[in-house]
C-alpha positions as CSV (number, residue, x, y, z in Angstrom):
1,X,80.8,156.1,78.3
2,X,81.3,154.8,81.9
3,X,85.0,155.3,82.5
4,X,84.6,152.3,85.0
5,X,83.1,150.2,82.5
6,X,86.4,150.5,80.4
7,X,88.9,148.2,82.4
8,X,91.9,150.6,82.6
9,X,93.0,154.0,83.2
10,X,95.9,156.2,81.8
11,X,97.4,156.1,85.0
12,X,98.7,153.5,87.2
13,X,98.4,153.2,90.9
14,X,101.9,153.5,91.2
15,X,101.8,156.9,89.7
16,X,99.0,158.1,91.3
17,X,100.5,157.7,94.4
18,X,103.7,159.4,93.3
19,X,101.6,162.2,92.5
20,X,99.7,162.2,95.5
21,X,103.3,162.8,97.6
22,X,104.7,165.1,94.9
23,X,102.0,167.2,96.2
24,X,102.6,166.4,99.8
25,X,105.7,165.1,100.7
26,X,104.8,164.6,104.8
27,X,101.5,162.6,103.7
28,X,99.5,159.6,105.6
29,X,99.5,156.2,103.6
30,X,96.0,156.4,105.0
31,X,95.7,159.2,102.7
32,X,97.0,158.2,100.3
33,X,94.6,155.1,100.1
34,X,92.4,157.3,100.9
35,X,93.0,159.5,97.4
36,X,93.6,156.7,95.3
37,X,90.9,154.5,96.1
38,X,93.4,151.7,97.3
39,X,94.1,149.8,100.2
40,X,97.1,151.0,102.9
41,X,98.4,148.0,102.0
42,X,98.7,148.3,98.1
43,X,99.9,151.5,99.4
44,X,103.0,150.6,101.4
45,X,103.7,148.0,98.4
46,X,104.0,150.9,96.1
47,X,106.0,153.2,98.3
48,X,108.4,150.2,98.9
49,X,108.3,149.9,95.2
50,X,108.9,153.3,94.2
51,X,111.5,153.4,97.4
52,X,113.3,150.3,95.9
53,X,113.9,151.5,92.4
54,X,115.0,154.7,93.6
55,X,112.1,157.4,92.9
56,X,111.7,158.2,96.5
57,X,113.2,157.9,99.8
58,X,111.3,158.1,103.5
59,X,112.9,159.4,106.6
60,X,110.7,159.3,109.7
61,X,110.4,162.5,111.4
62,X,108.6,161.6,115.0
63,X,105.7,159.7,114.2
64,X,105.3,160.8,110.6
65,X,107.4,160.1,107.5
66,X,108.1,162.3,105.3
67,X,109.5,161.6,101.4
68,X,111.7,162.8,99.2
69,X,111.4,162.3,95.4
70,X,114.2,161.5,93.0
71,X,112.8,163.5,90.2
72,X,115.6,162.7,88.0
73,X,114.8,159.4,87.7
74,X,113.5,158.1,84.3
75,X,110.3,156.7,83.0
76,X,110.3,152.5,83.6
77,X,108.5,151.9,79.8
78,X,111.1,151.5,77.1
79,X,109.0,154.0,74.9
80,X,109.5,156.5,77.8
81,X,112.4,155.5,79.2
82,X,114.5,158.6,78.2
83,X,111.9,161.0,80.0
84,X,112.6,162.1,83.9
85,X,110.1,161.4,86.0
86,X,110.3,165.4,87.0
87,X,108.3,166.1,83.4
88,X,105.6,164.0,84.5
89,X,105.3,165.0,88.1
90,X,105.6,168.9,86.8
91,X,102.4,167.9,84.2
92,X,100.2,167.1,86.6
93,X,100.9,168.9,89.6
94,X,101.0,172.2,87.8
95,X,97.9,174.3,89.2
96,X,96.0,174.9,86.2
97,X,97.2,178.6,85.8
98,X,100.6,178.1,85.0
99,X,100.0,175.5,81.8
């Protein structure tokens, strides 16, 4: 089956892109776009999402930002909501040796 032909993914863009800067906290939201296959724009809607709810913060360091993630943060589903975002970010941004 064509995973595009299925209409959704396990992931949401919001969590990719927490993944992406979980794995590179000084990233480009060019990049980022770039990795998700999403406009900059959706991009800095997220960050300001995830920035808002408290999962990250940004502080500008010359002409780059760089972010810090608030790992202990919890999952936003009810059904997950007792998680910390940390056990997610560790799943999937373990290199494959250490699973």
């Amino acid at each position: 089956m064509d995973p595009k032909s299925a209409g959704w993914t396990f992931l949401t863009n919001h969590a990719r892109v927490l993944l992406v800067i979980a794995r590179a906290p000084d990233v480009r939201l060019r990049d980022i776009a770039a990795t998700c296959h999403i406009t900059e724009r959706t991009v800095l809607t997220i960050v300001t999402d995830l920035e808002r709810d408290g999962y990250l913060s940004r502080e500008r360091e010359g002409r780059r930002t760089r972010y810090t993630l608030h790992r202990e943060g919890t999952l936003r589903h009810p059904a997950e909501a007792h998680l910390p975002v940390r056990e997610l970010l560790d799943l999937l941004t373990q290199p494959d040796n250490e699973r």
